[in-house]
C-alpha positions as CSV (number, residue, x, y, z in Angstrom):
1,X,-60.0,148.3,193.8
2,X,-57.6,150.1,195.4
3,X,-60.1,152.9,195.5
4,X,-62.5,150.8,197.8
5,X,-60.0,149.9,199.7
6,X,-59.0,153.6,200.9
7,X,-62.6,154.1,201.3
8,X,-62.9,151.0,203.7
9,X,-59.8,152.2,205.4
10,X,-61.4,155.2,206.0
11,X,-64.5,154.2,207.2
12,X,-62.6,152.1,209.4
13,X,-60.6,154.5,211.0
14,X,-63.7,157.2,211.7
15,X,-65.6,154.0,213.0
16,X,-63.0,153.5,215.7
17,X,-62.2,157.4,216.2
18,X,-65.8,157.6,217.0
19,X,-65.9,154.3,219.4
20,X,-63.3,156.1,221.7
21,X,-65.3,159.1,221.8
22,X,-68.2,157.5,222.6
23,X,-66.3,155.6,225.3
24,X,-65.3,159.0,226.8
25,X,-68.6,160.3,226.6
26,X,-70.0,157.8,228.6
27,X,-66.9,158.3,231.4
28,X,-67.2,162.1,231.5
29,X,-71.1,161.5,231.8
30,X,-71.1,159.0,234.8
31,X,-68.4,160.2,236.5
32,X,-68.3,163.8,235.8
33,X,-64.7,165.8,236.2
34,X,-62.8,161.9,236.2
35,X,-61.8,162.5,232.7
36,X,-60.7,165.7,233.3
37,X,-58.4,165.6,236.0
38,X,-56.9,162.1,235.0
39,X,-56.0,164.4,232.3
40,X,-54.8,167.6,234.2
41,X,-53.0,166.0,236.6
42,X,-50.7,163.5,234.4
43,X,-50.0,166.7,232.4
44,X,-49.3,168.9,236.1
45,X,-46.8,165.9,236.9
46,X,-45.1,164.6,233.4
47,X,-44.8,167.9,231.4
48,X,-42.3,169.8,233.8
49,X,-40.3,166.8,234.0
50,X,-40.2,166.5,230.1
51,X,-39.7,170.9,230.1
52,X,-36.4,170.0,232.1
53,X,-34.8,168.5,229.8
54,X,-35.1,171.5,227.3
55,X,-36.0,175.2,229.4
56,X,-34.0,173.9,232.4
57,X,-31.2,172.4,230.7
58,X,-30.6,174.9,229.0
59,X,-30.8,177.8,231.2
60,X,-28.2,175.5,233.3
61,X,-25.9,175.2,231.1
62,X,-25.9,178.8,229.7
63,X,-25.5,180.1,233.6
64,X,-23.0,177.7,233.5
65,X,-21.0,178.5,230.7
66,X,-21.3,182.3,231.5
67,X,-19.1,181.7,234.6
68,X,-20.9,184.1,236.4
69,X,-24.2,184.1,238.8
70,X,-24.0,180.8,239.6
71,X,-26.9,181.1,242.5
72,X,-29.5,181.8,239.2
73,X,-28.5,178.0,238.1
74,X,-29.9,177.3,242.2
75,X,-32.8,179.4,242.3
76,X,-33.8,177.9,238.3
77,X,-33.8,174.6,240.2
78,X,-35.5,175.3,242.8
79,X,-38.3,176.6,241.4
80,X,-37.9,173.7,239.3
81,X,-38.0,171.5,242.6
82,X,-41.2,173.5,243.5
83,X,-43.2,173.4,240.6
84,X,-42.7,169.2,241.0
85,X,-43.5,168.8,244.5
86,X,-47.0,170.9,243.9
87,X,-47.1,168.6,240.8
88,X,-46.5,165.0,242.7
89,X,-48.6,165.9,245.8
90,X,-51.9,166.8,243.7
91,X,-51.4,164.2,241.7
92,X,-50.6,161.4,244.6
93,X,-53.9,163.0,245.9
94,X,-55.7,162.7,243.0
95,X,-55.1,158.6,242.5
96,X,-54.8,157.8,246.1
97,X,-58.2,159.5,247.0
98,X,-60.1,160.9,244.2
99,X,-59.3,158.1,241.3
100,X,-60.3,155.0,243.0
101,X,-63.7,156.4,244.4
102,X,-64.6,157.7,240.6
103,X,-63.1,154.4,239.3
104,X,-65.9,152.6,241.6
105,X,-68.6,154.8,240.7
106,X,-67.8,154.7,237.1
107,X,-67.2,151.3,237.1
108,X,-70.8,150.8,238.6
109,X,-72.3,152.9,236.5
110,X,-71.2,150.8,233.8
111,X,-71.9,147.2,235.0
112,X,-75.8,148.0,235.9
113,X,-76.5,149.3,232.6
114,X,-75.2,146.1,231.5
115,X,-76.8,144.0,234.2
116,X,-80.1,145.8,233.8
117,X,-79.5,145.3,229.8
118,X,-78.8,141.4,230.1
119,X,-82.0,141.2,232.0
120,X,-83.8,142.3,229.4
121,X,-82.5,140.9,226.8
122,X,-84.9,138.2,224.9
123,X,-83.8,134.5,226.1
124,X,-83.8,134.1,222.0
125,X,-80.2,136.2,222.3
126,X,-78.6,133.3,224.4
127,X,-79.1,131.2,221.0
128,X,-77.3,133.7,219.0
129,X,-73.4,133.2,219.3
130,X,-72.8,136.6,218.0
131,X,-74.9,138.4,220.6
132,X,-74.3,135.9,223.7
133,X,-70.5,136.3,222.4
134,X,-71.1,140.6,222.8
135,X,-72.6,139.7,226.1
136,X,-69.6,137.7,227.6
137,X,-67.1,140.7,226.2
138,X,-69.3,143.1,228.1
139,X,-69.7,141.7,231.1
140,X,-65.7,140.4,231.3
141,X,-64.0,143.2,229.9
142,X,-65.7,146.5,229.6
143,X,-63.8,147.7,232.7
144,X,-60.7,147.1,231.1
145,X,-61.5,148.9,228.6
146,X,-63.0,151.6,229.8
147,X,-59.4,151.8,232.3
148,X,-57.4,151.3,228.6
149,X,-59.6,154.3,227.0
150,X,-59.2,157.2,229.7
151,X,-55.2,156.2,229.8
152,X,-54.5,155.9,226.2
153,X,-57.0,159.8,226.2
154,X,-54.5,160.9,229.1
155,X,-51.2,159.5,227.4
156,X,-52.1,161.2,224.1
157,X,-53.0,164.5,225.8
158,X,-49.5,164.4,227.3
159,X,-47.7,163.5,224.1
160,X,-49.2,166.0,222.3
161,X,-48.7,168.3,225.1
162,X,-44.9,167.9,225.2
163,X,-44.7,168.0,221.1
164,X,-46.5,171.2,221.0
165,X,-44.9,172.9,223.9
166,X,-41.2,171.4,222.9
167,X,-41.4,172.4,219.3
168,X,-42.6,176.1,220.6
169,X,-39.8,176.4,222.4
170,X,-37.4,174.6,219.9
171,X,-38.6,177.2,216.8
172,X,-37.3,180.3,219.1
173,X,-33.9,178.8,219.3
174,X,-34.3,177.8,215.3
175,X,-37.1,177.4,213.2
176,X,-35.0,175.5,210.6
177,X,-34.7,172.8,213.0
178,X,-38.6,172.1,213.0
179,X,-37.5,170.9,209.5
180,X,-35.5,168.0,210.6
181,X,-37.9,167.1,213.1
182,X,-40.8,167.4,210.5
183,X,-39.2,165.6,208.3
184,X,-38.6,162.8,210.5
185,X,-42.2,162.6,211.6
186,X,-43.5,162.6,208.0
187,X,-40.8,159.3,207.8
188,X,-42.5,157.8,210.9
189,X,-46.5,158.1,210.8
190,X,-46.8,156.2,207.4
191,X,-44.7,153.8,209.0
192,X,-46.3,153.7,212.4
193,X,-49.6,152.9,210.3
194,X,-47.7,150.0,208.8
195,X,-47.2,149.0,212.0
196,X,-50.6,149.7,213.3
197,X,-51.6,147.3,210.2
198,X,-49.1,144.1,210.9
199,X,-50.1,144.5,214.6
200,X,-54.0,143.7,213.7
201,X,-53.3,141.0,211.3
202,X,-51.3,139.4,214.0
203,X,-53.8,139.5,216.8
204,X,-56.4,138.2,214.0
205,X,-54.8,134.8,213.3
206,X,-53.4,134.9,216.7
207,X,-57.0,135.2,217.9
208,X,-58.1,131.2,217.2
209,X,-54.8,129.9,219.1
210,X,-55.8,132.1,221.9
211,X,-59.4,130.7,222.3
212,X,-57.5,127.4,222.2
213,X,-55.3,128.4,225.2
214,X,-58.3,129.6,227.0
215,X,-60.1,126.5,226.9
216,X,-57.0,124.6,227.8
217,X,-56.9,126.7,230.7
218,X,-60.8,125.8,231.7
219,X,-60.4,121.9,231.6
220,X,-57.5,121.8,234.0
221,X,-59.1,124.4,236.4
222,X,-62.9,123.9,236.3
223,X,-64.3,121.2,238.3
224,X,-66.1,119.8,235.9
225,X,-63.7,118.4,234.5
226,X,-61.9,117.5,237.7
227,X,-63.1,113.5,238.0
228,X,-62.4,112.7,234.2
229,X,-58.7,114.2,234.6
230,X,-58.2,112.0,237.4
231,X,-60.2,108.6,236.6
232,X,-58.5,108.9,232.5
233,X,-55.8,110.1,230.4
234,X,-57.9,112.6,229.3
235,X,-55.3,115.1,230.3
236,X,-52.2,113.9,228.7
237,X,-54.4,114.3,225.6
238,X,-55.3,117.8,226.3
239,X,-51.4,118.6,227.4
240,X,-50.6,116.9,224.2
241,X,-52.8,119.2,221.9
242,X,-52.0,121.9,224.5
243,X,-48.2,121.6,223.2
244,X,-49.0,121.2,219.4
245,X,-51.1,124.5,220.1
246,X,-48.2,126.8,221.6
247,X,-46.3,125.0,218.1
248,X,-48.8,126.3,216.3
249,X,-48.6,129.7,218.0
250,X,-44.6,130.1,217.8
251,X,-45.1,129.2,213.9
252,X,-47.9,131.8,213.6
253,X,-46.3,135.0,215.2
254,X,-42.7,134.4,213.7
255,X,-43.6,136.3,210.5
256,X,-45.2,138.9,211.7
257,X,-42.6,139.5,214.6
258,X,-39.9,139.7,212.3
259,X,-41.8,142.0,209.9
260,X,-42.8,144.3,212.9
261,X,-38.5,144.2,213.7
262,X,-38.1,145.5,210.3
263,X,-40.8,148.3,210.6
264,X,-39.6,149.5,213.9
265,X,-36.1,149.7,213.1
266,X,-37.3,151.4,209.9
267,X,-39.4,154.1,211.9
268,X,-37.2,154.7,214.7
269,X,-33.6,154.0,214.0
270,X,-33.6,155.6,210.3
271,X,-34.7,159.1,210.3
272,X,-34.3,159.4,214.3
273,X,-30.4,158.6,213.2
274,X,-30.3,160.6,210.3
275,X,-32.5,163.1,211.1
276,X,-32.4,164.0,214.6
277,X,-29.2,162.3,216.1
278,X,-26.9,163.6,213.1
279,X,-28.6,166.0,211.3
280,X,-29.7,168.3,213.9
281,X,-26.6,167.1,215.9
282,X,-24.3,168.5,213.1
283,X,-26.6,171.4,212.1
284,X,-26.6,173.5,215.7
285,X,-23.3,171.9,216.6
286,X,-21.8,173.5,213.8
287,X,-23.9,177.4,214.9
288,X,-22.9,176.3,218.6
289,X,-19.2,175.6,217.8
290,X,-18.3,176.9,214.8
291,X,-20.1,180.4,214.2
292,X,-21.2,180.9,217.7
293,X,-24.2,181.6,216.7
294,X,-26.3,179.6,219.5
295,X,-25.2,178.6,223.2
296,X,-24.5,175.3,223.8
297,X,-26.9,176.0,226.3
298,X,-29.5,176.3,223.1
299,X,-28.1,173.1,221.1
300,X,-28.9,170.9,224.2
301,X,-31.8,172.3,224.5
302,X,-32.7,171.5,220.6
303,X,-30.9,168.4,220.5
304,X,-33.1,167.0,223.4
305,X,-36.2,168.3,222.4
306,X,-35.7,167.4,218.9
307,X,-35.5,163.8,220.6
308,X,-38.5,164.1,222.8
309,X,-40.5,164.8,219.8
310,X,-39.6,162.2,217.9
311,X,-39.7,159.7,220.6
312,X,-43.6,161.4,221.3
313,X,-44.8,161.3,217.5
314,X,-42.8,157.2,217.5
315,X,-45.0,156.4,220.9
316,X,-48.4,158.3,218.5
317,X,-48.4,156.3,215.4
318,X,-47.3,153.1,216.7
319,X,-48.4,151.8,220.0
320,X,-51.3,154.3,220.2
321,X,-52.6,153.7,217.0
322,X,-52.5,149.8,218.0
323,X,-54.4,150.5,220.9
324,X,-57.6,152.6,219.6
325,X,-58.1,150.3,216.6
326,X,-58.0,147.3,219.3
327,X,-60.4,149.7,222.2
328,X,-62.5,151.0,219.1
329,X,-63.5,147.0,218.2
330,X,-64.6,146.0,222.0
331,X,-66.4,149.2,222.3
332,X,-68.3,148.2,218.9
333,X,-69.2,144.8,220.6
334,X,-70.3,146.9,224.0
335,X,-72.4,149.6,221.6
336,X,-74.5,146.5,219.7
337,X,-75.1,144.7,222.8
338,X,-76.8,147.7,224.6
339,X,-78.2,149.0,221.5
340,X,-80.0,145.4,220.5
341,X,-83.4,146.4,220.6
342,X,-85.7,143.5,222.3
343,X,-88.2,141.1,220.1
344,X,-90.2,140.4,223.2
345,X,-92.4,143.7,224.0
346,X,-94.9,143.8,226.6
347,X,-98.6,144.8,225.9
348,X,-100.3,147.2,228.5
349,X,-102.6,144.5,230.2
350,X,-101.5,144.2,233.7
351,X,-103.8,141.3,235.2
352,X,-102.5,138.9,237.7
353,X,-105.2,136.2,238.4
354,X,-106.4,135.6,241.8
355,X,-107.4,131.7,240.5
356,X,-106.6,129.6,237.1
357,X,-108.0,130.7,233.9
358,X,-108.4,128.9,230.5
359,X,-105.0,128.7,228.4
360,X,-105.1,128.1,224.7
361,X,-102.9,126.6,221.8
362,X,-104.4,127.7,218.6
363,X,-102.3,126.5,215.4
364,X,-98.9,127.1,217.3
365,X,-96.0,126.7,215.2
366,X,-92.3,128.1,216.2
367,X,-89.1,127.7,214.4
368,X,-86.1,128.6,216.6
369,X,-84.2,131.9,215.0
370,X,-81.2,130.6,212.6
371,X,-83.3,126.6,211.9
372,X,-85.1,126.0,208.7
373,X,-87.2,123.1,210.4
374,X,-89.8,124.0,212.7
375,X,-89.4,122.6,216.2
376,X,-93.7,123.1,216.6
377,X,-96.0,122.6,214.3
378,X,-99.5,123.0,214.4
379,X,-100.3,122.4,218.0
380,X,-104.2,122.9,219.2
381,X,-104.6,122.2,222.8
382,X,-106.8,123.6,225.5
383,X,-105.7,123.7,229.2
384,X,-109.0,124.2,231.7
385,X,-108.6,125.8,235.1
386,X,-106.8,123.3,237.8
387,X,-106.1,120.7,235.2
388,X,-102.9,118.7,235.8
389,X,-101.7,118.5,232.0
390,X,-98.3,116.5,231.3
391,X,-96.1,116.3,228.0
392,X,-94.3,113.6,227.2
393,X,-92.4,112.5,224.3
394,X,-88.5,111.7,223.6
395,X,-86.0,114.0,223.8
396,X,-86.2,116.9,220.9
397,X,-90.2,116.6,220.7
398,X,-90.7,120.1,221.6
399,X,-91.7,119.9,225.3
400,X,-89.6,122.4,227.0
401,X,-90.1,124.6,223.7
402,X,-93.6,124.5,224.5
403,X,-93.8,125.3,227.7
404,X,-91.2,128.3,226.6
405,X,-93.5,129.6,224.8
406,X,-96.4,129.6,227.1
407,X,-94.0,131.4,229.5
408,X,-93.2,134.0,226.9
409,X,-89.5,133.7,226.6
410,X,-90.0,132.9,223.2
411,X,-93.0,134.3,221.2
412,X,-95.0,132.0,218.3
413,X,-93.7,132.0,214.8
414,X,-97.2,131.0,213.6
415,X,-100.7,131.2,215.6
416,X,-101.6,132.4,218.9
417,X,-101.5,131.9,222.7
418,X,-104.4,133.3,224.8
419,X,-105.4,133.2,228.9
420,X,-108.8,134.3,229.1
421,X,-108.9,134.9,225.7
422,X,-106.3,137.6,225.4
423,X,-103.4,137.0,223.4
424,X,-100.6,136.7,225.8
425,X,-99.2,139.2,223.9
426,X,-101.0,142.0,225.1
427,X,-100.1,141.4,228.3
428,X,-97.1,143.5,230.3
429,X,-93.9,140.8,230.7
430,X,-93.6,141.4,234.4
431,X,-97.8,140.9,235.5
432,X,-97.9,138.3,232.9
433,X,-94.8,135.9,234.5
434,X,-96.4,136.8,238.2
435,X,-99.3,134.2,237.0
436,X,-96.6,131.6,236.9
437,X,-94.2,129.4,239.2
438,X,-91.7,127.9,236.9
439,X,-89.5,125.1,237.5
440,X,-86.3,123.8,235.2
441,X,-84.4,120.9,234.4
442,X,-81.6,122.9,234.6
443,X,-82.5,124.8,237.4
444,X,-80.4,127.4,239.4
445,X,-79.5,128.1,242.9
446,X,-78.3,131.7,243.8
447,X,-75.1,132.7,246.3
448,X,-78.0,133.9,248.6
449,X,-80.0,132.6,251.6
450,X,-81.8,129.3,251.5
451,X,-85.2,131.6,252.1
452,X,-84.3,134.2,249.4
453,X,-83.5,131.1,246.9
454,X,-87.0,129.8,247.7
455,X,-88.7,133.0,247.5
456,X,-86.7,134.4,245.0
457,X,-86.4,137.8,246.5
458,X,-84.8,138.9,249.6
459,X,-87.6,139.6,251.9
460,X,-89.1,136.1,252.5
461,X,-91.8,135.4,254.3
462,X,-90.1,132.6,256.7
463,X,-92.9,130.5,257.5
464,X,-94.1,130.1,254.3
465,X,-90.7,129.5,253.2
466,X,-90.4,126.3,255.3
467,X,-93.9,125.2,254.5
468,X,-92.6,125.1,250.9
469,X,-89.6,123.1,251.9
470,X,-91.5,121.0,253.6
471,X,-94.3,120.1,251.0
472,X,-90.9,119.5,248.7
473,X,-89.3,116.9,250.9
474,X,-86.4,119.1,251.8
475,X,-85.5,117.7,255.1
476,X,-81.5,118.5,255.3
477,X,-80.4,120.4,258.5
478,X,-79.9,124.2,258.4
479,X,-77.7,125.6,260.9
480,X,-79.0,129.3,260.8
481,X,-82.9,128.0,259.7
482,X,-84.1,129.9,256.5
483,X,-81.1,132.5,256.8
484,X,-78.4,129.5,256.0
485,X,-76.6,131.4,253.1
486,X,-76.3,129.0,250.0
487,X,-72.7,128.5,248.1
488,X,-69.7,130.0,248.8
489,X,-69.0,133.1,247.0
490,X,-70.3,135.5,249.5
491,X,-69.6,133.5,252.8
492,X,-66.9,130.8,253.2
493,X,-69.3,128.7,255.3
494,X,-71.6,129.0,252.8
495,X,-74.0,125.5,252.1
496,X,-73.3,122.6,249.6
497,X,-76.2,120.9,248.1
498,X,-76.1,117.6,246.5
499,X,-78.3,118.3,243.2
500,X,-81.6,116.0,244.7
501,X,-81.4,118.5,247.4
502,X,-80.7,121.6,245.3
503,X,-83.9,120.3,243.2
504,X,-85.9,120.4,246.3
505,X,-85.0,124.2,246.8
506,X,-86.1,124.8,243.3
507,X,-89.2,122.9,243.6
508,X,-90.0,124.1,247.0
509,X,-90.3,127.8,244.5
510,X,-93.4,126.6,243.4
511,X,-94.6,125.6,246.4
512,X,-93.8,129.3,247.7
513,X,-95.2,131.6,245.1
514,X,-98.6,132.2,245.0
515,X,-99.8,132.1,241.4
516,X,-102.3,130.3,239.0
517,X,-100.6,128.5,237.3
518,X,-97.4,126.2,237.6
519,X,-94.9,124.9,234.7
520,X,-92.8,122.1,236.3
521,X,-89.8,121.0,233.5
522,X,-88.8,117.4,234.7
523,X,-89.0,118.6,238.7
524,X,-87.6,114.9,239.5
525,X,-85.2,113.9,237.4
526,X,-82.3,114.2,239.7
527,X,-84.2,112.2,242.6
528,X,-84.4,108.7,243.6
529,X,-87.4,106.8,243.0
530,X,-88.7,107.2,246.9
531,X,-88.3,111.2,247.0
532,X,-89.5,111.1,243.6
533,X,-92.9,109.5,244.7
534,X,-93.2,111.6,248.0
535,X,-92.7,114.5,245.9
536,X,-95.6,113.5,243.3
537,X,-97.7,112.9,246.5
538,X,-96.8,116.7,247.8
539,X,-97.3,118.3,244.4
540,X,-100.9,117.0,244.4
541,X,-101.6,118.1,247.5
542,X,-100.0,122.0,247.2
543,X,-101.4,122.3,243.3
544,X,-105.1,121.7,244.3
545,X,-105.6,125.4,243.9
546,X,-103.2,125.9,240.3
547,X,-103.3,124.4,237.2
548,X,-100.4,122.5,236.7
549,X,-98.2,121.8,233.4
550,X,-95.1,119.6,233.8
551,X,-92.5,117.8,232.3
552,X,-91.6,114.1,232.6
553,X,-89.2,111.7,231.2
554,X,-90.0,109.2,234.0
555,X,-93.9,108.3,233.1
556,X,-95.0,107.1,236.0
557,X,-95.3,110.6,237.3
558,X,-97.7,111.3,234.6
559,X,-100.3,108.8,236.5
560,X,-101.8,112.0,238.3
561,X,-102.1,113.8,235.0
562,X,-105.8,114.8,233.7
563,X,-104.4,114.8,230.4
564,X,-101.4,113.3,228.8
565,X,-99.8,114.8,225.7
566,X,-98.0,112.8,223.7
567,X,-95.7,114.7,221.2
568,X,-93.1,113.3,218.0
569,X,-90.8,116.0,216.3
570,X,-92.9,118.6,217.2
571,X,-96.6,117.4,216.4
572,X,-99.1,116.2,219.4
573,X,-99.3,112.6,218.4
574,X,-101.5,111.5,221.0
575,X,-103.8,112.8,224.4
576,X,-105.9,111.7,226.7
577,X,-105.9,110.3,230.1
578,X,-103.3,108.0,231.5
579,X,-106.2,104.9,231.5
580,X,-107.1,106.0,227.8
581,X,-103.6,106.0,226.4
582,X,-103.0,102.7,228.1
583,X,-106.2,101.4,226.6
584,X,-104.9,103.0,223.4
585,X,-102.1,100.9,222.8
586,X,-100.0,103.5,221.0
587,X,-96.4,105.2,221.2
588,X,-97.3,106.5,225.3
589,X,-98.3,103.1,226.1
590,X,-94.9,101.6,224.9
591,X,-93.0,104.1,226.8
592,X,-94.7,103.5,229.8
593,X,-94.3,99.3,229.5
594,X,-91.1,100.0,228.2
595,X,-90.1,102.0,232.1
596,X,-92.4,99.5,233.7
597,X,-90.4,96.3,232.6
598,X,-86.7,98.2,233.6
599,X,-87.8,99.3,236.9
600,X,-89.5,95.2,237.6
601,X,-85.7,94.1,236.0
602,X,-84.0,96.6,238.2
């Protein structure tokens, strides 16, 4: 057992040794020579400073003590004074001008691999927590990271730096007093890793309490949440749970602060006391004093660099360990996420029709990634050239699933999908989605023009831009015409829509694109019952030349449809015409009585 768990320590620690490095493999590749002189210069500014207080002290105090050539004590310190000035200015140089210029190109670098990576990744991914959950850490906190990696690279460089140069100098005063201090570092890294350890466990049952805080923090500062606050006493229930949580948290982290008190105190107080404080202290004070064998030039010197070291090799194994394990398990997240290979591979037929082609359903079943039911099963359906085909069914049937799949966001556990008779499959991902204008439920408008939201690009073509808005009803008043910039993140006069209006933008995309076919996911559900009817009337007029798939909760939009399919837990229950299903008497028919009789009540 306890074998295993050496070996899993040790995995553990090369897994996050080589997380750093890949982190500073990616910063010395996008923004070459930043590594290096955030490096060279912390070392051109810190090490004199931490030299001083061993070569400069003690040349001081020797000159000093000699009572004679006083002006050499000067001149030391003025070369002293030198060497820091050249020091500070290129360093002030270097993070005044340099730094922040790399920092921006590195940190651009960073986020369009990241952008161009969620872009690609399969719409599947947003239904796996653990890979939307990698995606989130990416995008919020990569920068951070990368910022925590090049300092914690440049603080270690300097510590070692000062240990190295300090015990150099230290071993041609006295080699025996490496003993001390290597005996007091042989006290502290075992500990520091003890500390390393308590530190991790912490921040892992400290980690649920956080998430707790953080969605504290959301309800009382997003909007959405804003009315119910106000109209209930929602939030004295939230503050309530919000003080039971920080509780929770002051119960959590007592026992590991108090263990990390005794481990600190252990690993710096102990042998730093004993060790360095008194045993060095008493060792050259006794060859400085009492045999005369050093200066007291030279026991300053060691006293203070013995100190140094120890403070260097305490700063090592404790805080830096901490914060490699802690870099090392973010840059993990930010590896898988840009090395998830995609499920959804485009084929190498590149045709974008000029008119509607056949679309066909043959024995399509899909089960969504993580369900054991399936959410389609079986579904045969053929879709001719300019039909208007509508699916209905309650919520969970499988409607927007299906039209998912026809889009190609997700692909078929079982059958096949074919336009023209070739298996959408074959087909590249970018020519394949120019065939179709999509619009969603849950659509989305962009911090962007009103005529790049329509067009979704930003060259539109103006003209046609209004035409779309028109055919879609959109008749609100735009100060600067189709350049009105939507939302307010990029302009503080940015436009407001209510969500009918913000529909008709969305809709008015379908209008806009030129394409063979249209999928339209509930295009009126957040309209009134007037723009809902003027918008069935435009959609029939601008979809003479597509074939038309939509989605409808409200049924007496399917009237125009050519077809009507009616689908229960993921079956096609029943088709036909809107006349036929009527005639039928089945499940359609009670829907559509059912919506008849509330809109005659309402």
């Amino acid at each position: 057992m306890n074998k295993n768990k050496k070996n899993k320590k040790s995995v553990e620690s090369s897994h996050t040794f080589r997380n750093n490095l890949y982190m500073l493999g990616f910063i010395a590749k996008n923004a070459p020579g930043l590594l290096f002189f955030y490096i060279f210069f912390d070392v051109l500014s810190n090490v004199p400073w931490i030299l001083s207080n061993v070569v400069l002290l003690k040349y001081i105090i020797d000159v000093v003590t000699s009572g004679v050539d006083y002006y050499r004590a000067g001149v030391a310190c003025g070369i002293f004074a030198l060497i820091v000035i050249i020091g500070t200015v290129g360093s002030t140089v270097f993070y005044e001008i340099f730094l922040p210029k790399q920092r921006e190109r590195l940190n651009y670098k960073l986020y369009s691999q990241i952008y161009d990576k969620a872009a690609k990744m399969d719409f599947e991914a947003y239904d796996n927590p653990a890979y939307y959950n990698d995606l989130v850490l990416a995008m919020t906190s990569m920068n951070e990271r990368v910022e925590r990696v090049l300092t914690d690279a440049q603080d270690i460089t300097r510590l070692l730096t000062s240990i190295i140069s300090i015990t150099a100098v230290i071993a041609t005063i006295d080699p025996l007093c490496l003993v001390f201090i290597f005996l007091c570092v042989g006290i502290m890294i075992p500990i520091g890793r003890l500390i390393a350890k308590v530190n991790f466990k912490r921040t892992e049952a400290m980690t649920p309490l956080d998430r707790k805080n953080l969605y504290f923090s959301r309800v009382f500062y997003l909007q959405d949440y804003a009315k119910e606050l106000r109209l209930n006493p929602a939030g004295e229930m939230i503050e309530r749970r919000y003080n039971k949580n920080i509780i929770d948290r002051l119960v959590t982290i007592a026992p590991f602060l108090r263990r990390q008190w005794q481990l600190y105190f252990c690993q710096e107080a102990l042998p730093m006391t004993l060790l360095v404080y008194l045993g060095i202290a008493l060792y050259m004070g006794y060859k400085a004093i009492v045999t005369k064998e050093i200066t007291l030039g030279e026991f300053a010197a060691t006293f203070n660099g013995a100190n140094a070291v120890s403070r260097c090799v305490f700063d090592l194994t404790s805080w830096f360990s901490i914060n490699l394990r802690e870099n090392g398990l973010y840059i993990d997240k930010f590896r898988k996420f840009m090395s998830a290979k995609e499920k959804i591979i485009g084929g190498n037929v590149k045709t974008v029709f000029k008119k509607p082609a056949t679309i066909k359903l043959e024995n399509v079943s899909f089960t969504y990634p993580g369900n054991d039911k399936p959410t389609l099963k079986n579904i045969n359906l053929e879709i001719k050239p300019y039909q208007k085909i509508a699916l209905v069914g309650y919520n969970g049937a499988g409607k927007t699933t299906l039209t998912n799949l026809l889009l190609r966001l997700y692909d078929v556990t079982e059958g096949k999908i074919t336009v023209d008779g070739t298996d959408i499959k074959e087909w590249d991902i970018h020519s394949y989605h120019e065939n179709y204008a999509a619009v969603f439920q849950d659509f989305s408008l962009f911090g962007a023009t009103i005529g790049e939201n329509v067009a979704m690009n930003d060259h539109p073509d103006k003209e046609r831009v209004l035409a779309a808005l028109k055919e879609s009803s959109f008749n609100k008043e735009l100060k600067n015409g189709t350049d009105t910039i939507l939302l307010r993140e990029f302009d503080d006069n940015g436009l407001s829509l209510s969500g009918g209006e913000g529909q008709k933008v969305a809709v008015a995309r379908a209008f806009y694109k030129k394409c063979p076919f249209a999928i339209l996911d509930e295009p009126s559900a957040n309209l009134d019952p007037v723009s809902e009817y003027a918008l069935n009337e435009a959609m029939s007029r601008a979809a003479e030349d597509k074939t038309v798939i939509f989605i409808s909760h409200r049924l007496s939009t399917t009237v125009m449809a050519d077809v009507i399919y009616m689908l229960e837990n993921g079956e096609i229950v029943e088709s036909g015409s809107h006349d036929e299903l009527m005639a039928l008497g089945g499940k359609y028919a009670y829907m559509f009585n059912l919506q008849a009789e509330k809109y005659q009540q309402e």
